[in-house]
Structures are given as structure tokens and as C-alpha cells.
PLY file of the C-alpha trace (Angstrom):
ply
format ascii 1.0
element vertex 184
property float x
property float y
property float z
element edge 183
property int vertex1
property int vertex2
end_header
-3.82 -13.28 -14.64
-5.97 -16.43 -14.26
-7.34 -14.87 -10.68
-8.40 -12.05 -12.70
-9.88 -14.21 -15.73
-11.93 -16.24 -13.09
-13.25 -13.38 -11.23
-14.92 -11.44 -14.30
-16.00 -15.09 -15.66
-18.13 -15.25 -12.05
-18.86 -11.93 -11.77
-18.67 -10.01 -15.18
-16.84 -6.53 -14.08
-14.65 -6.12 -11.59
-14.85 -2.23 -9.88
-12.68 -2.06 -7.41
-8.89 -3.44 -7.07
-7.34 -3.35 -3.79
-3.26 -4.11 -3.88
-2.16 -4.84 -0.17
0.47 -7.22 -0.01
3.98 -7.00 0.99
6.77 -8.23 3.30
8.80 -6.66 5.14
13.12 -7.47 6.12
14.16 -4.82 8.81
17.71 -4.67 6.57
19.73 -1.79 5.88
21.21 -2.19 2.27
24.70 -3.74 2.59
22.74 -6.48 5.14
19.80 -7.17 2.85
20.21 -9.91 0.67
19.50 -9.91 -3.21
16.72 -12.31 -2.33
15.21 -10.55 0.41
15.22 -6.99 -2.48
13.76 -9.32 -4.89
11.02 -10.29 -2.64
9.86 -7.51 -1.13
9.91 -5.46 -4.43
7.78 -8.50 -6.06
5.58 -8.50 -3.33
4.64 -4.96 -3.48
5.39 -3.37 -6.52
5.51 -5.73 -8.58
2.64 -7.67 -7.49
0.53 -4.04 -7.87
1.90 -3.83 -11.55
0.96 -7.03 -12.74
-2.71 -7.29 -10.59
-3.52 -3.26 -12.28
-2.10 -4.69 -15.37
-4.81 -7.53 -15.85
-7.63 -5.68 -14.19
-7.05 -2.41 -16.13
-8.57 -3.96 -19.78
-11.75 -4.57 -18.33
-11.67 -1.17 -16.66
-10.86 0.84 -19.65
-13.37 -1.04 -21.55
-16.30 -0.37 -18.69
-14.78 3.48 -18.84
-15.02 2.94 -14.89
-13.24 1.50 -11.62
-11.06 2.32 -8.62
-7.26 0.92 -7.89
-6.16 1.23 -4.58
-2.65 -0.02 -3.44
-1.27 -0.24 -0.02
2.03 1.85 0.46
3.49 3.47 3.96
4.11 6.35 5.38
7.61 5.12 5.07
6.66 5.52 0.88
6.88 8.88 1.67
10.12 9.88 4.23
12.06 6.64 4.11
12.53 4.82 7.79
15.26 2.96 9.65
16.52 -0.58 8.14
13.51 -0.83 5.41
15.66 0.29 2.37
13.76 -1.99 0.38
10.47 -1.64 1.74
11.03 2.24 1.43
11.87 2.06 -2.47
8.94 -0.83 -2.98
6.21 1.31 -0.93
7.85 4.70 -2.48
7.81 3.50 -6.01
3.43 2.32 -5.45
2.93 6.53 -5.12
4.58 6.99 -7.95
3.36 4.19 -9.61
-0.26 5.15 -8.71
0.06 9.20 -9.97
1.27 8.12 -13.41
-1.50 5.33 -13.60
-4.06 8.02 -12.62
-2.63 10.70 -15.45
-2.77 7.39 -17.97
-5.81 6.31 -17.03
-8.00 9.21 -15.30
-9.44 10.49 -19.31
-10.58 6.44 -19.05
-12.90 7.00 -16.27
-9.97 5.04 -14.14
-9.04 6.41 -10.27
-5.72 5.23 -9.06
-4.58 5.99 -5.19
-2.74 5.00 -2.71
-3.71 5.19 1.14
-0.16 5.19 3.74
-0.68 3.62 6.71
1.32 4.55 9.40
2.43 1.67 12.50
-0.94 -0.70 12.89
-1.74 -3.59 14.99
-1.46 -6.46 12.55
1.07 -9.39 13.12
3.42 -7.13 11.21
4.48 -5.05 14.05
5.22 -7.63 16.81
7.58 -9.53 14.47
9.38 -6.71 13.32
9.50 -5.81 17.18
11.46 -9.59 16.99
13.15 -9.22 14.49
14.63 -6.50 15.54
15.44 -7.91 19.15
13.49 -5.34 20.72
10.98 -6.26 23.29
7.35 -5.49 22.71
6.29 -2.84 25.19
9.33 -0.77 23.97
8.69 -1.25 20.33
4.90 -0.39 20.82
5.98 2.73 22.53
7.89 4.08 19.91
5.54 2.90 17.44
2.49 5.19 19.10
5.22 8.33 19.26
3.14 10.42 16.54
0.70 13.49 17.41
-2.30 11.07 18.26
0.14 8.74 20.62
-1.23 5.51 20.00
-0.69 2.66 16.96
-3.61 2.26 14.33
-6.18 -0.14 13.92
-6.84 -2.20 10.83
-10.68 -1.04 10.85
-9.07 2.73 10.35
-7.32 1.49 7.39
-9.72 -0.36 5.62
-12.25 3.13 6.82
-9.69 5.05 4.23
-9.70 2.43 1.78
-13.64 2.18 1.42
-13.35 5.70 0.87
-10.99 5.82 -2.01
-12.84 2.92 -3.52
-16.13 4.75 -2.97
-18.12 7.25 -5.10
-17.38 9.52 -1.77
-13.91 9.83 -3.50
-15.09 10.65 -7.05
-12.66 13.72 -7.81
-10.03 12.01 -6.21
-6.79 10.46 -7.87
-3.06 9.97 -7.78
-3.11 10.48 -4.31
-1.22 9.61 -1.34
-4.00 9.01 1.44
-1.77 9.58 4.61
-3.51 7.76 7.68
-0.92 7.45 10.78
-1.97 9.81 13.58
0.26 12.27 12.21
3.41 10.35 11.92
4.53 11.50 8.54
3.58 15.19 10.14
5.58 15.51 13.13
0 1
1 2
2 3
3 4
4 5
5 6
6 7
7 8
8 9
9 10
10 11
11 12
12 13
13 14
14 15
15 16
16 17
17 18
18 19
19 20
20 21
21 22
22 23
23 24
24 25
25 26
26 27
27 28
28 29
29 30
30 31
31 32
32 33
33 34
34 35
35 36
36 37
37 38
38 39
39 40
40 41
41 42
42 43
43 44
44 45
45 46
46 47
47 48
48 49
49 50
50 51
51 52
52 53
53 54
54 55
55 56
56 57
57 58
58 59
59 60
60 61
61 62
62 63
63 64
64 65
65 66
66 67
67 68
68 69
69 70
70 71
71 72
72 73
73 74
74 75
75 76
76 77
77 78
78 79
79 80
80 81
81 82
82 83
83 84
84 85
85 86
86 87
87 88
88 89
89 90
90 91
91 92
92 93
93 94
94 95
95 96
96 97
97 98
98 99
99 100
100 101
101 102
102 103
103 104
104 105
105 106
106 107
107 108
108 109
109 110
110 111
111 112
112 113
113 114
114 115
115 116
116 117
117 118
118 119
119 120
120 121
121 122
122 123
123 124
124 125
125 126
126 127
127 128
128 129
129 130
130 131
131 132
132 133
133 134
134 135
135 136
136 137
137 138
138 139
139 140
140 141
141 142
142 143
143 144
144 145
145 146
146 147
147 148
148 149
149 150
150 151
151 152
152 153
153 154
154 155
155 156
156 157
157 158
158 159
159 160
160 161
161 162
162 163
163 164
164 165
165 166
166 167
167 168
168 169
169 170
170 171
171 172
172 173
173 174
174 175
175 176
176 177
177 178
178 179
179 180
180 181
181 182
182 183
């Protein structure tokens, strides 16, 4: 709340809010531990709920703005030993298609973009984690119709867009961008 308060103090308005944080436990549910749900639920769901929830008054009020929050392609089909990064990344879609029926007559967009595997410090510790050396986890991870792992420029390409007037008749949506993971 106070990040919010200072921001429109500095600034006045605030148009576009951009929810991408989260941690991941590579945990099936009987080995993930109450703390390790706790976090990665608060990290990404919750963390969305509360940042919309203070940004959304001075949206409604402005009768303009764009929410964007980071979920997976896992959000969509579920993946192996992520049962709670599944649920938290599963319950931003959601999250984001009833904020855009709530708040789309407000002049309000809400979306989501997916990514699919990237190259961000992410990978190569789950890859440890995991105990699975990296050239063999990077080869599975670019198995998807394009054959290779993202790059962070291609995400934040797709989230420019959704925050953009480019994407002005477009809300509660699930922005898939993995090289066709979620497809094949």
C-alpha cells in the first residue's frame, strides 16, 4: 500500500500495473511444505491481489489503466512437481477474467500474458534443484514447436502490448507466449 501511496504522490496517476513476481519449489504436494504453499501462493497471487487492490482506486477514479500479471503456461495445463505454482499461476487467469468483467464498464483492462520456459536464473536452478544437469534440462525445456527456450525481451514484447493502446479491445485474457508449448 505505501509503494502505491508514494508512487501517485510523485507521479499523480499510475496507468499501467505490471504483477511479476513469484517463486517457484519443484514439490509435488505430499513433499511441499505448508511454508513453501504459503509462499509461493503469497508471492503470486496474493501479491497480484493486494498490488490490483491499491492501484485499482485510482484507476476507477481516472476511468482508465491496464493490469497485467505474470502467470505460466503451467496456469493453464498444470506441470510436473509445481502443484503450488500450478494453483498460484492458475488462480492469476482466473483472477484476471473476473477483474476484467468487474472492472472493464470502469475503463479498467485486466490480462495475463503465460510465459512458457525462459532464460532467467529461474530455469538453471530449477535444473538444480531438480538434480538434473543443465544441457539436459535445457533440452527438454526447448521441446515445444519452435525448439528453443524464450527470451526475456519476448516477454516483456507481449507485456508492452497488453499494457499498450495496441491492446485496447483486449481483456481477461490469457496471452500464451511459449513457442507453442501449451499447443503441442
Amino acid at each position: 500500500r505505501q509503494a502505491v501511496e508514494r508512487t501517485l504522490q510523485r507521479f499523480g496517476r499510475i496507468d499501467v500495473l505490471f504483477n511479476n513476481a513469484g517463486v517457484f519449489h519443484p514439490k509435488t504436494v505430499p513433499d511441499c511444505s505448508e511454508e513453501e504453499w504459503d509462499e509461493t501462493i503469497d508471492s503470486s497471487l496474493k501479491g497480484a491481489f493486494l498490488m490490483s487492490k491499491y492501484v485499482l482506486p485510482s484507476m476507477i477514479e481516472r476511468r482508465s489503466g491496464s493490469i497485467i500479471h505474470t502467470s505460466s503456461g503451467w496456469g493453464i495445463q498444470g506441470g510436473d512437481k509445481a502443484a503450488a505454482y500450478c494453483a498460484a499461476k492458475g488462480g492469476l487467469i482466473v483472477m484476471a477474467k473476473a477483474m476484467a468483467i468487474d472492472h472493464g464498464p470502469q475503463g479498467i483492462r485486466v490480462n495475463c500474458v503465460c510465459p512458457g520456459d525462459v532464460m532467467t536464473p529461474m530455469l538453471p536452478d530449477d535444473a538444480a534443484k531438480r538434480g538434473m544437469p543443465w544441457d539436459d534440462y535445457a533440452a527438454g525445456a526447448a521441446r515445444r514447436p519452435l525448439g528453443r527456450i524464450g527470451t526475456a525481451e519476448e516477454i516483456a514484447a507481449a507485456v508492452l502490448y497488453l499494457a499498450s493502446d495496441e491492446s485496447s479491445f483486449v481483456t481477461g485474457t490469457a496471452l500464451v507466449v511459449d513457442g507453442g508449448g501449451v499447443a503441442g
